[in-house]
C-alpha positions in Angstrom: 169.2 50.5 109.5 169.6 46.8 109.0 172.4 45.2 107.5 171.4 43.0 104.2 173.5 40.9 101.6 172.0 38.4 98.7 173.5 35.2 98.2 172.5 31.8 96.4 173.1 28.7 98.7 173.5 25.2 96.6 171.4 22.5 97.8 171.4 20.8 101.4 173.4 17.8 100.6 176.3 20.2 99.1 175.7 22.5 102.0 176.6 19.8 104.2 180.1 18.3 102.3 180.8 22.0 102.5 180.0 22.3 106.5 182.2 19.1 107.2 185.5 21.8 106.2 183.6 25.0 107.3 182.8 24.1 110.9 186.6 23.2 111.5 188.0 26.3 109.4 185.6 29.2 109.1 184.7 31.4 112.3 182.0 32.6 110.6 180.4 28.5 109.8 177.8 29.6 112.9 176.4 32.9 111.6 175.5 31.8 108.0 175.4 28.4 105.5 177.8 27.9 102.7 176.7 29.9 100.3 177.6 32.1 97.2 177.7 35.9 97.7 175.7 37.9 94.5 175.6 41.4 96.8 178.1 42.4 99.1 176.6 43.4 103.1 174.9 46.6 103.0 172.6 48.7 105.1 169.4 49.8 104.1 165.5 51.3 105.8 162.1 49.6 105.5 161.1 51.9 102.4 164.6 51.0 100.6 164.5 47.6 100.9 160.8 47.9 100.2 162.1 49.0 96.6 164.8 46.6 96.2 162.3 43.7 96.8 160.4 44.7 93.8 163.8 44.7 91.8 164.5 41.4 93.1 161.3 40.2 92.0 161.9 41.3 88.7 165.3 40.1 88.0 164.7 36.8 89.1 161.6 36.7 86.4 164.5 37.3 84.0 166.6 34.2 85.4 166.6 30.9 84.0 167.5 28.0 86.1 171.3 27.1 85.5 173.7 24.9 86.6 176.3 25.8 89.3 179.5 24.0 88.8 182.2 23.7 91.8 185.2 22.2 91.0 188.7 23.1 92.7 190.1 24.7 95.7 191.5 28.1 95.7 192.3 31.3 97.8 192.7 34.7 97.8 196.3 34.6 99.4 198.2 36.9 99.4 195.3 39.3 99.7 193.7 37.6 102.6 194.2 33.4 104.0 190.9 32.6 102.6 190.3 29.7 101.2 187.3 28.2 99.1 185.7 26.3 96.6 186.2 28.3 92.8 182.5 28.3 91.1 183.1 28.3 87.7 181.6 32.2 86.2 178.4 31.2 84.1 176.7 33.7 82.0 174.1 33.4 84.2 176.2 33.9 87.2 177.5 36.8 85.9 174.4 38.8 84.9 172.7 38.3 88.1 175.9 39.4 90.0 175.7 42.7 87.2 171.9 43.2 87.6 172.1 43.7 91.6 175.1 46.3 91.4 173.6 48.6 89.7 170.2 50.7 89.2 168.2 51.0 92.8 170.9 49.0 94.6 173.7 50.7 96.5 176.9 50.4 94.9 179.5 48.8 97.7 181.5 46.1 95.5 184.9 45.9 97.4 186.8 43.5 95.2 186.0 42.2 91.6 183.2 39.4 91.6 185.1 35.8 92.0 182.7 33.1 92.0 182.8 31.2 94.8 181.9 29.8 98.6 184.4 30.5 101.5 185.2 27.5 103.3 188.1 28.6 105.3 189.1 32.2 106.6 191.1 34.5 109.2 193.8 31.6 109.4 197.2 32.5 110.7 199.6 31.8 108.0 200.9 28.6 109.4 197.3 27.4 109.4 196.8 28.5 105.9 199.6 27.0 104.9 198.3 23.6 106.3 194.5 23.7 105.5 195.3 24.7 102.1 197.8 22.1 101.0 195.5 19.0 102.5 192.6 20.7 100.9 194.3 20.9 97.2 194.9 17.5 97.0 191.0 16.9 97.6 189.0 15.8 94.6 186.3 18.8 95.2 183.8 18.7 92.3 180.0 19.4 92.8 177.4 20.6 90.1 173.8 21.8 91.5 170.7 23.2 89.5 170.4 26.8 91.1 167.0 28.3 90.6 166.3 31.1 93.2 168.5 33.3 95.0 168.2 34.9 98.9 167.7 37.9 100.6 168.9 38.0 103.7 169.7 40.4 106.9 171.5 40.1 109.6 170.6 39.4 113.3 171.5 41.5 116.5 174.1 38.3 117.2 175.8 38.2 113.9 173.8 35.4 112.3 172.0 36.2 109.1 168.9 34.6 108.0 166.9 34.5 104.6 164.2 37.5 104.6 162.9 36.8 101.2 163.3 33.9 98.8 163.3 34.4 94.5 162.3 32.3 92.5 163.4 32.4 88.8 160.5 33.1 86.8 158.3 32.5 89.3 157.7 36.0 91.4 154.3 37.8 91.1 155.2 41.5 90.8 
């Protein structure tokens, strides 16, 4: 079985304003780009993911380009010391996220879908404390046109890497 997860990643130029805090903050900066989860990490075989594939396909013929907007710093405290950048919930957003819990795909949603991309995590308190305060009083405001979404699995070495690529309206079935 092989560990998968789907995600959007905004484009390289955000990817790397959002490294420059990662690399010093997140443990996990290494293993996978800045991006924005849509499915939670889950296992799957060749024939299941097979299946999904075709899903994928068909949801991202549904999806319209649309415009991701990131705009303030937040956290999950007290829950966890993550902190990130809050993507603001477009409809969009929101059906995609809908469309890959349900149906074919395995339901494993562990917290209620936040919109957003971690750029700071497992912090001891007095870190947290710290990273987040500097990191509120930054200006943080990107907007990116998001037209595809990833597929991706994870490596024997904890990194995870795009398997397949989708393309809003663009997919042949």
């Amino acid at each position: 079985m092989t560990k998968y997860g789907i995600a959007i990643f905004p484009s390289k130029p955000i990817q790397d304003d959002i490294n420059s805090y990662r690399k010093r903050y997140d443990p996990h900066y290494a293993l996978v780009p800045p991006h924005l989860t849509l499915k939670e990490a889950f296992e799957a075989d060749d024939e299941t993911i097979d299946e999904l594939v075709t899903e994928l396909k068909y949801i991202a013929n549904d999806a319209e380009p649309f415009k991701l907007q990131i705009n303030k710093v937040s956290t999950f405290a007290p829950v966890t010391n993550t902190i990130y950048l809050k993507v603001e919930p477009t409809q969009q957003l929101l059906d995609l996220f809908e469309k890959m819990q349900t149906g074919k795909f395995p339901e494993n949603m562990e917290y209620n879908f936040v919109p957003h991309i971690t750029i700071a995590q497992k912090l001891s308190q007095d870190e947290y404390s710290d990273v987040f305060g500097s990191m509120q009083m930054k200006d943080i405001q990107f907007e990116d046109t998001i037209d595809r979404f990833q597929l991706l699995y994870q490596l024997e070495n904890g990194t995870w890497t795009v398997y397949e690529s989708f393309v809003f309206g663009k997919e042949k079935v």
